[in-house]
C-alpha positions in Angstrom: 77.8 119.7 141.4 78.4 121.9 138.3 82.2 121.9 138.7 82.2 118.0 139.2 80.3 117.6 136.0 82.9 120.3 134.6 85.6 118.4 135.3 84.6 115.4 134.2 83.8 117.0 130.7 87.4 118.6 130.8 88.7 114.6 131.6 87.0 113.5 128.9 88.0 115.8 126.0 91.6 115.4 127.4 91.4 111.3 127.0 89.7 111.6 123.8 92.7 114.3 122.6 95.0 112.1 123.6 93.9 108.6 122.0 93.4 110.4 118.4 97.0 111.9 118.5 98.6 108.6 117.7 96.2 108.0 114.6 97.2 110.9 113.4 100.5 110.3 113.5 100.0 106.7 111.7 98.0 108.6 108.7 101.4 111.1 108.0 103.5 107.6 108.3 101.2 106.4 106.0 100.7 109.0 103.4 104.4 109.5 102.9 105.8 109.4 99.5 109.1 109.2 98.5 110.7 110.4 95.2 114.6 109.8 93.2 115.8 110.9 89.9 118.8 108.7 88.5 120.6 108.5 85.5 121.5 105.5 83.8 124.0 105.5 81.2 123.8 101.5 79.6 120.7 100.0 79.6 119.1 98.0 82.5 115.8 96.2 82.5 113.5 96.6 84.7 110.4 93.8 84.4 111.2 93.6 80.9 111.5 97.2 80.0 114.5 98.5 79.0 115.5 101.7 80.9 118.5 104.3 79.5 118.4 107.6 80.6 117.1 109.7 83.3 114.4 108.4 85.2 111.9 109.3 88.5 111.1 106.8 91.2 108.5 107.6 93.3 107.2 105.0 96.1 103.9 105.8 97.9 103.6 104.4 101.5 99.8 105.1 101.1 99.1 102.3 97.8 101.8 100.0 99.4 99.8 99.3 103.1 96.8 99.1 100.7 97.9 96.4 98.5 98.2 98.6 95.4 100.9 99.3 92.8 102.8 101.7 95.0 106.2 102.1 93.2 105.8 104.7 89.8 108.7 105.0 87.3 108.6 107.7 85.4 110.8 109.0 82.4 112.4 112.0 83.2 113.0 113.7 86.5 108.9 114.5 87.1 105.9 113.3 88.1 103.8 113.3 84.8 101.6 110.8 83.7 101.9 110.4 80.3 105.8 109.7 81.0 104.6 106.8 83.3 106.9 103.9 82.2 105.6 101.2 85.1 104.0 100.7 88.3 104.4 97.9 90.2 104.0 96.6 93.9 107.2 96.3 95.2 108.4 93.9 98.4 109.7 96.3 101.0 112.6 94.5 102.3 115.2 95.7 105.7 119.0 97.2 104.9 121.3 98.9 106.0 120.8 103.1 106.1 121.2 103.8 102.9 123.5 107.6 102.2 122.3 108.2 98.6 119.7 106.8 96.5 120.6 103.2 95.1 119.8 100.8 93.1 120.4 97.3 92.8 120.9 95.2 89.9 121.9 91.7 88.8 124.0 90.3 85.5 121.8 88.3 83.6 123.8 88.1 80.3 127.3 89.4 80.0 126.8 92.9 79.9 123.2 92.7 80.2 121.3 93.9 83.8 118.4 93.8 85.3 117.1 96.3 88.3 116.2 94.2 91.4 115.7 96.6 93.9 116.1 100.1 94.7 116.8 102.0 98.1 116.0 105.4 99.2 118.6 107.7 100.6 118.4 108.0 104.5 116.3 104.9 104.6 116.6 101.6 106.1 113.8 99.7 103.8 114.6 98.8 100.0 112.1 97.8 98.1 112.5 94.9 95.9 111.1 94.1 92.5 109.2 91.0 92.3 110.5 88.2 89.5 107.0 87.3 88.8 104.3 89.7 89.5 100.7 88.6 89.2 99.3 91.2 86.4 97.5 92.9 88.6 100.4 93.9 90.4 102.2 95.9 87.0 101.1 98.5 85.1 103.1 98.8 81.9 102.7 101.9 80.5 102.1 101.6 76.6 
């Protein structure tokens, strides 16, 4: 009788082992954050800020599944908040595997461009910039 009551125990903390594994698994999915440094050398707008220079995406998985600003631009090539330019909740979007980090832009005005989305290197999702963000949405750093 032990031993039955034993093995049923063991069963147990085996089924319970194994339905938690896949949650965990979700939460590192979910926590990842991705980060790019580019250079821009004319000036491109980006949700009416004017971006020259070197600059610091950063896109957290996390905020996005949450419904939060989850892509920070930063000027610079770190992560420091004071040199927070935007944040915004971008509109993750399928593409083709990307090789490099990229970014996406449109003409607006001869010789005038504007950022419209923005791509990760070895990923298939781009993440596109909404035209016309509810307020909540964008953080304009000041």
């Amino acid at each position: 009788m032990k031993s039955l009551l034993f093995f049923l125990a063991f069963l147990c903390t085996i089924t319970l082992s194994i339905s938690s594994a896949p949650s965990t698994a979700n939460s590192a999915i979910a926590s990842k954050k991705e980060r790019a440094v580019t250079r821009f050398s004319q000036p491109v707008q980006l949700m009416g800020i004017g971006l020259k220079g070197q600059y610091l995406f950063v896109h957290d998985d996390e905020a996005m599944m949450r419904g939060d600003a989850c892509t920070y631009v930063y000027e610079g090539a770190a992560e420091i908040p004071t040199k927070l330019v935007i944040a915004f909740h971008c509109m993750p979007v399928a593409r083709a595997k990307a090789a490099k980090f990229t970014v996406r832009t449109r003409m607006t005005w001869p010789g005038r461009y504007e950022l419209t989305e923005f791509q990760f290197g070895g990923s298939t999702e781009a993440h596109l910039v909404p035209a016309n963000p509810p307020a909540a949405y964008v953080n304009i750093a000041q």
